[in-house]
C-alpha positions in Angstrom: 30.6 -8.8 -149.0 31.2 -13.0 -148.8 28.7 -14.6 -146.9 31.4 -15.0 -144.0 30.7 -11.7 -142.8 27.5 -11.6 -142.6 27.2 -14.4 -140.5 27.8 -13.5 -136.9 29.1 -16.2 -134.1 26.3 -17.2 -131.6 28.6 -17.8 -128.2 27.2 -19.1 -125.4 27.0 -17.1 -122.0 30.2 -17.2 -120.0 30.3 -19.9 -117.3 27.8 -21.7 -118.8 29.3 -24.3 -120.8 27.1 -26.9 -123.0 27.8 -30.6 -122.4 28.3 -32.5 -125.7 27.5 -35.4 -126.4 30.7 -36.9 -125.9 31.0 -35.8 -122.4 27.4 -36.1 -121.2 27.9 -40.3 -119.8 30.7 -39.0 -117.6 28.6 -36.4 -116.5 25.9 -39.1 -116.1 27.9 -41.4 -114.4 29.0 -38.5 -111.7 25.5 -37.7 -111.4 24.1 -40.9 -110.4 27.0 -41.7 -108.0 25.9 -39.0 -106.1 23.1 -39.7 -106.5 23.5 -43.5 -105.0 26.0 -41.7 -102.1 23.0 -39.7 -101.2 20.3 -42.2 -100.9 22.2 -44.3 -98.7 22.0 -41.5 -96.1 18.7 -41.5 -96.2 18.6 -38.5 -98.7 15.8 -37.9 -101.4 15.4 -35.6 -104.4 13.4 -32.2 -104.5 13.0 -30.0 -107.6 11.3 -26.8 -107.5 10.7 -24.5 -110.6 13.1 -22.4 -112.2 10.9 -19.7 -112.1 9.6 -18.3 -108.6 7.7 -15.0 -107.6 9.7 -11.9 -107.3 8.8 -11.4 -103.6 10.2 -14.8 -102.4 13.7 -13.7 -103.3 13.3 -10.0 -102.4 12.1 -10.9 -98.7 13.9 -14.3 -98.0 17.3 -12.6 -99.3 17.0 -8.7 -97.9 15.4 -6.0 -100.2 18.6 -3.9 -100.9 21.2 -6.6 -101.7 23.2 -7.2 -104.8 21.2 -10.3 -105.2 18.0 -8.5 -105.8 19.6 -5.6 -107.0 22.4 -6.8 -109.6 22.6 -10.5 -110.2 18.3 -11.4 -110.2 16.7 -11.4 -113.9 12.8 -10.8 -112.8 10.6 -9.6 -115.1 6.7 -9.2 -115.2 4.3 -11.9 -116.5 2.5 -10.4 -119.8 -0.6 -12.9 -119.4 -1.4 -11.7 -115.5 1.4 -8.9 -114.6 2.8 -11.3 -111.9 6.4 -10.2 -111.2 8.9 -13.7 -111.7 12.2 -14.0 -111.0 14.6 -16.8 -112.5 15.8 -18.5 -109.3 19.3 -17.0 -108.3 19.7 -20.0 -105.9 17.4 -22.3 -104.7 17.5 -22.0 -100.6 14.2 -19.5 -100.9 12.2 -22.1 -103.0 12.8 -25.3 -101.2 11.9 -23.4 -98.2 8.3 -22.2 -100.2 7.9 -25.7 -101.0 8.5 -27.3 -97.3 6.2 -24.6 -95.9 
């Protein structure tokens, strides 16, 4: 068996493309002019983790939803058995973080 076949091809996950390094600066250059648009309306940055408690989504989104149901990867915390959740969108988080 050549070596060919035994190596398999690592794809990455559909709609989730990698910027390379030739495309990153125009990427960059987007990014801070919206960035610049922003601020002069007065607008400021906010960055919350990636990871949130389980519970924020299930209660801020419904219980039974295809959110929480289908499209949420949660999993439980080995170290403490905290149940986490890797943000599905980011609504439920700012709101944690402003409250």
């Amino acid at each position: 068996m050549s070596i060919e076949k035994k190596i398999e091809k690592i794809s990455g996950v559909k709609g989730m493309n990698d910027i390379l390094p030739e495309d990153a600066a125009l990427w960059e250059l987007f990014e801070n002019t919206v960035q610049s648009v922003l601020k002069s309306y007065g607008f400021s940055q906010m960055r919350t983790p990636i990871v949130e408690a389980t519970h924020l989504f299930a209660r801020g989104i419904g219980a039974v939803t295809d959110i929480v149901e289908k499209e949420m990867y949660s999993f439980e915390d080995s170290m403490n058995g905290d149940k986490l959740t890797l943000r599905p969108e980011n609504t439920a988080g700012i709101v944690r973080s402003a409250i």
